[in-house]
C-alpha positions as CSV (number, residue, x, y, z in Angstrom):
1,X,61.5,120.5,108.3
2,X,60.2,118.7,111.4
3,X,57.3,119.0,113.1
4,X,56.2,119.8,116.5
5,X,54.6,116.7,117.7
6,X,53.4,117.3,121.5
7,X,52.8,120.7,121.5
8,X,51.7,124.3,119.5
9,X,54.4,126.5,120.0
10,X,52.2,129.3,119.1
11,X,49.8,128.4,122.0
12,X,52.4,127.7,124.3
13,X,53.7,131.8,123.9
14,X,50.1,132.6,124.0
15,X,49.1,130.7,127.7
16,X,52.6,131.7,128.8
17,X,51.6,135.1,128.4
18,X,48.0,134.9,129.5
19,X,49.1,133.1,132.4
20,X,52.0,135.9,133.8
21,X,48.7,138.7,133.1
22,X,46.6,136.5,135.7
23,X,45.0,138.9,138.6
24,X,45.4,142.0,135.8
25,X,42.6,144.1,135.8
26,X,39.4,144.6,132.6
27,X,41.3,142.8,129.2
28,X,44.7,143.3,130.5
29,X,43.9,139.6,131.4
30,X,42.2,138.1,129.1
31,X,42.9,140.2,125.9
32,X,46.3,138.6,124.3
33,X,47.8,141.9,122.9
34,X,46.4,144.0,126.1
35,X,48.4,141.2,128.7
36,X,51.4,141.0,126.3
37,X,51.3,145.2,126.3
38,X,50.7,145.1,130.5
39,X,53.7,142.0,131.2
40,X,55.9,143.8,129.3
41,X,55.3,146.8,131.3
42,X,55.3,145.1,134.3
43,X,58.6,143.3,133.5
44,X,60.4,147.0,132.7
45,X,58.9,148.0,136.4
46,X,60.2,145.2,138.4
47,X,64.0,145.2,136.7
48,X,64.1,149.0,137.3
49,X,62.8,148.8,141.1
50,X,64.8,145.7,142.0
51,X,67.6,148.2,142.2
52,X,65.1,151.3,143.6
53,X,64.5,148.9,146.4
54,X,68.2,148.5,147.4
55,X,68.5,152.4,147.8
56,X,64.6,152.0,149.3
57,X,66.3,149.6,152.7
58,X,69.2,151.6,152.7
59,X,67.5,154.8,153.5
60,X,65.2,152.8,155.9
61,X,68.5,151.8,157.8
62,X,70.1,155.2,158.1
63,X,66.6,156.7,159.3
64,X,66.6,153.7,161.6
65,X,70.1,154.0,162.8
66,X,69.5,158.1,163.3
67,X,66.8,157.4,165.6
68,X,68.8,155.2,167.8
69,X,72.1,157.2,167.6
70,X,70.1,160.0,168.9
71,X,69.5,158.5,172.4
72,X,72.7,158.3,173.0
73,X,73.3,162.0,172.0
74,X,74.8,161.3,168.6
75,X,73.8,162.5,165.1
76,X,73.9,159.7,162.0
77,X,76.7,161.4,160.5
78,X,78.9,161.9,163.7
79,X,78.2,157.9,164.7
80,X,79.3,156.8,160.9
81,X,82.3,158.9,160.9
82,X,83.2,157.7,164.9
83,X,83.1,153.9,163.4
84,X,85.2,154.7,160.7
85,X,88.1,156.1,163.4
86,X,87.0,153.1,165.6
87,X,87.8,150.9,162.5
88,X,84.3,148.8,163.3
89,X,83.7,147.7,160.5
90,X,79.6,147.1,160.4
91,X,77.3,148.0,157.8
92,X,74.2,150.3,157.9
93,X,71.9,146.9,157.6
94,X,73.4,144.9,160.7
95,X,73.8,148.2,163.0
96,X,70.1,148.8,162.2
97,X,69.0,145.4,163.3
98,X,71.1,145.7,166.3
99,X,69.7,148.7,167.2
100,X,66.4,147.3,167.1
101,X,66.9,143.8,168.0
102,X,69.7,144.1,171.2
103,X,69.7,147.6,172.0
104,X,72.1,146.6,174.6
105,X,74.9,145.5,172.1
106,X,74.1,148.8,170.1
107,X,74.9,151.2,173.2
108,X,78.2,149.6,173.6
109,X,79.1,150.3,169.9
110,X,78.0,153.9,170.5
111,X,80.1,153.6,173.6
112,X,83.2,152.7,171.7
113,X,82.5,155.1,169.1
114,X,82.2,157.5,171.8
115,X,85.5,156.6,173.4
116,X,87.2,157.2,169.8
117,X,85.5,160.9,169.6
118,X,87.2,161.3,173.4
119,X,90.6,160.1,172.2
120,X,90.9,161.9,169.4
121,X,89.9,165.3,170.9
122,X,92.1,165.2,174.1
């Protein structure tokens, strides 16, 4: 069997460990089994809310988007399904930073979107 020459496995696992639990609060960081208990943890929170988060900037968007679509006397729902006829193809992410960043741009995509609603009731 060979031998580990540079380095204790053991203690590598063990500072690897200790080091993730840094800034953890009482023996979470200091106490081996406590930090392996609390990175564990911690590891199963951030995999499940990397994909929360998604669902998190896509609500932020459409509450965004519904706050701009109502100065121009549109609802959310109206203004997706008005894109859709337009065939403007522009997610909720880039219309939201539209809104915010060149409203100007954003009232002539309500404007089309309008135009379509017009069209398609006469």
């Amino acid at each position: 069997m060979s031998r580990a020459k540079t380095r204790v496995p053991s203690r590598e696992r063990r500072k690897k460990v200790l080091k993730a639990a840094k800034g953890y609060y009482g023996r979470r960081k200091s106490n081996l089994r406590q930090a392996i208990e609390a990175t564990t943890r911690a590891g199963q929170y951030a995999y499940a809310h990397r994909r929360d988060r998604k669902g998190d900037f896509r609500s932020l968007w459409i509450t965004r988007l519904n706050a701009a679509v109502r100065e121009h006397g549109l609802k959310y729902s109206e203004f997706i399904h008005l894109l859709s006829v337009a065939n403007i193809n522009l997610n909720r992410k880039v219309l939201a930073d539209l809104a915010i960043t060149d409203p100007a741009a954003f009232a002539k995509v309500v404007e089309v979107a309008k135009q379509c609603r017009s069209a398609s009731q006469s």
